[in-house]
N, C-alpha and C positions, 0 to 999 in steps of 0.2 A: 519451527524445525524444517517445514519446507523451504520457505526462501533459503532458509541456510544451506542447503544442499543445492541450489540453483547454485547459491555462490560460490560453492566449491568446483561445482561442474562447470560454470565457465572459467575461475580460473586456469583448472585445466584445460580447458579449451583452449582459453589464451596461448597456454605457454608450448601446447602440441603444435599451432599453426606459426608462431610467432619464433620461438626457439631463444626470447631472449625474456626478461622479467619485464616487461610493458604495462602498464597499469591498465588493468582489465574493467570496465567498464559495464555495467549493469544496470540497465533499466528498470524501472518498476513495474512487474506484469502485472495485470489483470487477467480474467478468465478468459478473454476472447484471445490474449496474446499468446495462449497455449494451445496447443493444438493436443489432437485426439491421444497423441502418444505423448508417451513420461518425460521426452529430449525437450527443453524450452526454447523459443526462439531470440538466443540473444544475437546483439551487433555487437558486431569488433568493428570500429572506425578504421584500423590500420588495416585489419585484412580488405573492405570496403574502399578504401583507397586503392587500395593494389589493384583489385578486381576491377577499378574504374579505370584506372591507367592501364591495364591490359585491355582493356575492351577499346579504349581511343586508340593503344599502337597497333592495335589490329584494323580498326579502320582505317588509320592512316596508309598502312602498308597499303590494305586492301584499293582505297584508292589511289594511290600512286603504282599499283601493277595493273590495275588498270589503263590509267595516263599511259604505261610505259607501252604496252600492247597498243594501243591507240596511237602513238609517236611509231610504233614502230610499222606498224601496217602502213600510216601513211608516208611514210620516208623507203620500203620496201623496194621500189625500183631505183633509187641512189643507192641504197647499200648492195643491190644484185650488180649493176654500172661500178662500183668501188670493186666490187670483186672482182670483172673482169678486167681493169685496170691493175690491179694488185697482181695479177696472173700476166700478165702481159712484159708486166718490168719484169721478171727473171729469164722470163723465153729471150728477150733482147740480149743479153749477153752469150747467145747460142750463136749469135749472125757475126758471120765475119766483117770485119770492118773496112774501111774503103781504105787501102794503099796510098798515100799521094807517094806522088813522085817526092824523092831524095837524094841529090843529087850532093856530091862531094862540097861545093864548095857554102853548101848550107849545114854540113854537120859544124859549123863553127860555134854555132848558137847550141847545138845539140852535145856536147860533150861535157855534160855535168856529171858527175859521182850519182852512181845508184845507188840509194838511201833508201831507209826502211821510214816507212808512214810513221812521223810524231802524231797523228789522231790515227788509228788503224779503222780499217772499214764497221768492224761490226761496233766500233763505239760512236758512229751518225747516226743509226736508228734508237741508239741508250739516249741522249741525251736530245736526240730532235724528235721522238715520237714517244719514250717511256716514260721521263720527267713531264713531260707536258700533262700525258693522261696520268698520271700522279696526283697533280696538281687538282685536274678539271677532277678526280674525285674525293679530295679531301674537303674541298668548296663546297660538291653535292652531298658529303656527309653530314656538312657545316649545314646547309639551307634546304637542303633536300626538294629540290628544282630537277628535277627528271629533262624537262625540254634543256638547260642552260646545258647541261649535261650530254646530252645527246647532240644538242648542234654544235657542241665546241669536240666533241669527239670526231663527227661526221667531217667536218671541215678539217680539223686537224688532219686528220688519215686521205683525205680529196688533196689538200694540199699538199703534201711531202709526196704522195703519191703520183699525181698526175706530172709535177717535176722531176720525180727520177725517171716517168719513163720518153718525158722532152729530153730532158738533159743525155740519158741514152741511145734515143734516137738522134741527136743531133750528132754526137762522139762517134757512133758508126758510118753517117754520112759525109762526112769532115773529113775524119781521117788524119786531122793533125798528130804531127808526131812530138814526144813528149821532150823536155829539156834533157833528159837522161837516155835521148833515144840510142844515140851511139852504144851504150853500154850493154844495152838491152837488142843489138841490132849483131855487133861485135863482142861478145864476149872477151876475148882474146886480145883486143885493143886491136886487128887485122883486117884495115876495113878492104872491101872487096865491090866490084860497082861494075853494071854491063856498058856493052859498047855506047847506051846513049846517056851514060853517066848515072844512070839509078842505082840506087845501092842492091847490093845481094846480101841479104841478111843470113847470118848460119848458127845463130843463137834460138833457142828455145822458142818455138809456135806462143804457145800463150804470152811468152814476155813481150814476144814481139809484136801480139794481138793487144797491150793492154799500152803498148808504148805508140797505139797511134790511136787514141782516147784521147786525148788531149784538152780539147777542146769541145764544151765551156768545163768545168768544175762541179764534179758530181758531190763532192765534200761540200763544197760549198752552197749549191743552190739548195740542195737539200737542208743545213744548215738554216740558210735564211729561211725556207719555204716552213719550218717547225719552228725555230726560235722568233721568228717574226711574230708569227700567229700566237705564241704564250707570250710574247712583251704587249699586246695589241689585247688579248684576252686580259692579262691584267691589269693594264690601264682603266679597263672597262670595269673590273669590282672595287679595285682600290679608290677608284674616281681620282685618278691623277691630272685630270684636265679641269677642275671643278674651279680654277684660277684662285682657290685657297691661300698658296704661297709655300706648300708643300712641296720641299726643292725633293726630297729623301724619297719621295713616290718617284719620281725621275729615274733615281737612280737603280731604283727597283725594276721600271719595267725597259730602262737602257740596257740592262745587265745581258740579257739574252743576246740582244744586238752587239755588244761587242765580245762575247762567245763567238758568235757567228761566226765575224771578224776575223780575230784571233787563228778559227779553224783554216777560213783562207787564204793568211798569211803565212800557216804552218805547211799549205801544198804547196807556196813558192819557196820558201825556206829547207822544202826535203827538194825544190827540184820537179816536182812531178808536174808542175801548171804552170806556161806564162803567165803574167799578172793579169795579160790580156783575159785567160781564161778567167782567172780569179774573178775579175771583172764581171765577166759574161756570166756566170754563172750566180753570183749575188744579185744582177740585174733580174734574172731567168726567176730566181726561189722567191726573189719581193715582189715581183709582177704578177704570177701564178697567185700567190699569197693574196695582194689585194683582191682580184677576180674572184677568187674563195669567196674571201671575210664578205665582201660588197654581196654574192650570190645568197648566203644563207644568215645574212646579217639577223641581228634577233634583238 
């Protein structure tokens, strides 16, 4: 009569913790497997399981917030340096930029139609810095690698970063003016020019601040400086160089690259950049970019 009430009490045991009809499981006690009180000491394999897989994801977190604290202490003065780099690109667009001379018989080159951005500005940082870190943490969800993680972030944000604010500095010192500079100089189509032939602009301050930017392509190098760094990061897990004969990894980590592309041929296509600039500016984002990847290579 006793075991038979053991047996009733664990299967309600069972079926309070479990919630579904699981076949409950009863060993055979002896007097020592009972203790001083009336409740018997049965096992449930499934709750047992659970409680063992909770205790390992608690260790694992636990040492990987560890790792992460420890990663992060020692990377401390790069991420203090990234912030004052981050801080510095928007103050740049406070400085006025360098005037060149413009003289009439060079607005020839300059009378393109003012068009509106086919990539607009705030969609460089979506797709050259928010796709990337997408990416780097669906991979860290996949493998749960804290350093792969932190140094493809750290480098990502160094390189897009330190190129906008080259590519910034160099647009203010330059001073080139833009293929649509006439439109943005003259509104009116009334062009107007002092005694030593320089133009007198009487169009809009900022237009005319943003129309002698020119030179190199801040679309652009930023572009390569993010999409470089994700075709180059995934070359590296898909193992696209492994001489397998896998043409289709190619094409996967080619894809960014000619994004890039594409965005620099849509500044000469609106107008806004000689090709020169286009140029200079995808040179500028992959050279920055190599220095990166080679600094914190992993």
């Amino acid at each position: 009569m006793r075991r038979r009430n053991f047996g009733f009490l664990s299967f309600l045991k069972g079926i309070f913790f479990l919630g579904v009809s699981e076949e409950v499981q009863s060993s055979s006690l002896d007097s020592s497997a009972i203790s001083n009180s009336s409740i018997p000491l049965i096992k449930i394999p499934l709750i047992e399981q659970k409680n063992q897989q909770h205790r390992m994801r608690s260790q694992i977190n636990s040492n990987m917030m560890s790792s992460g604290v420890m990663v992060a202490r020692t990377y401390i003065y790069d991420w203090l340096i990234l912030m004052v780099i981050v801080v510095i690109g928007p103050l740049l667009h406070l400085i006025h930029p360098f005037y060149r001379f413009v003289g009439k018989d060079m607005m020839t080159n300059l009378k393109y139609p003012l068009k509106s951005n086919t990539v607009p500005f705030w969609a460089v940082p979506t797709y050259s810095l928010l796709l990337p870190m997408g990416i780097f943490v669906v991979l860290y969800l996949r493998r749960r690698d804290i350093y792969d993680l932190h140094h493809a972030l750290l480098g990502l944000l160094y390189s897009t970063s330190v190129t906008a604010v080259i590519s910034n500095a160099i647009k203010l010192a330059v001073g080139r003016p833009r293929p649509d500079f006439f439109w943005r100089c003259f509104p009116d189509g009334k062009d107007v020019y002092d005694q030593l032939g320089n133009v007198i602009c009487h169009g809009k301050r900022t237009v005319i601040d943003e129309g002698h930017k020119s030179f190199p392509s801040g679309h652009t190098s930023w572009s390569f400086a993010g999409l470089a760094f994700l075709s180059l990061y995934l070359a590296g897990k898909i193992k696209a160089f492994d001489r397998k004969g896998h043409v289709a990894k190619l094409c996967i980590i080619f894809l960014p690259l000619l994004v890039a592309s594409l965005v620099g041929i849509s500044r000469v296509d609106d107008y806004r950049h000689h090709w020169q600039d286009v140029f200079a500016g995808g040179l500028l984002g992959l050279s920055v970019f190599c220095n990166m990847w080679e600094s914190i290579r992993w």
